[in-house]
N, C-alpha and C positions, 0 to 999 in steps of 0.2 A: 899367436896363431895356434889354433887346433891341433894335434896329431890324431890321425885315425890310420887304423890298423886294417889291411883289406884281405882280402884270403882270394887266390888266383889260382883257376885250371894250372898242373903241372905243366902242360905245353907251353900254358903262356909264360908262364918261368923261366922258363927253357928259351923261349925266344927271349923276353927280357935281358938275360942273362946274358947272350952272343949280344946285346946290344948296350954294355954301359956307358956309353957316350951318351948316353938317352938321359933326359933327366923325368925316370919313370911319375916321378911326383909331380909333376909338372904337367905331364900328361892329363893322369887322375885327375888332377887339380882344372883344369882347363875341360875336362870332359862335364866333370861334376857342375859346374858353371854354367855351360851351355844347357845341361840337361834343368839345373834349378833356371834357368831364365824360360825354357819352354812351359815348365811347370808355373814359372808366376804369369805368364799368355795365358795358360786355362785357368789359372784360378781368376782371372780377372773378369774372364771369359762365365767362367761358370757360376759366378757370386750373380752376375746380372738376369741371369736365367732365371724363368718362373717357372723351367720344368722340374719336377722331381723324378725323382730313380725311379722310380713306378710307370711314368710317363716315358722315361727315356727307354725304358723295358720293351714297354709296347710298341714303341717306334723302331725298334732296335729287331722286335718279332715280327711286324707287318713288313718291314726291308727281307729278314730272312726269307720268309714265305715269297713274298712277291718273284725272288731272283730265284727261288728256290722252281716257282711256278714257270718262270721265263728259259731258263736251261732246258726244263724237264718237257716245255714245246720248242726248244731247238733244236735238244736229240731226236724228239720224236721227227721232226724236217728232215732230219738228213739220214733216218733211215729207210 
C-alpha cells in the first residue's frame, strides 16, 4: 500500500489531536474511497455523452439567465 502525505488546517490538528483513539488514516482512507467511487459514477456517466464543454457552457449560461430572469420577476412581485 501507498503512503501519502496530507497537509490539514491547524484547527483540524488540533481537533485531530484531542482525538487519538481515531484511526485518522482510516478516516482519509475511507473518505478518499467514497469520493474516487463518486468520481467513477461520472466518468462513466460522462464517457457516454455526446456533449462537449462548449455545449455544456451554453446550457450551463441559458440555466443562469433564465433563474437569473425568474428571481429578477419575483422581486419585482413582491414589491
Amino acid at each position: 500500500m501507498a503512503n501519502v502525505t496530507l497537509a490539514v488546517p491547524e484547527e483540524l490538528r488540533r481537533i485531530m489531536k484531542r482525538h487519538p483513539e481515531i484511526k485518522w488514516s482510516e478516516v482519509a482512507r475511507q473518505a478518499m474511497w467514497e469520493y474516487a467511487r463518486r468520481l467513477t459514477i461520472v466518468d462513466g456517466i460522462t464517457s457516454k455523452s455526446r456533449l462537449t464543454e462548449k455545449d455544456a457552457l451554453e446550457i450551463g449560461k441559458t440555466i443562469r439567465v433564465s433563474l437569473a430572469d425568474k428571481y429578477a420577476k419575483d422581486a419585482r412581485r413582491t414589491d
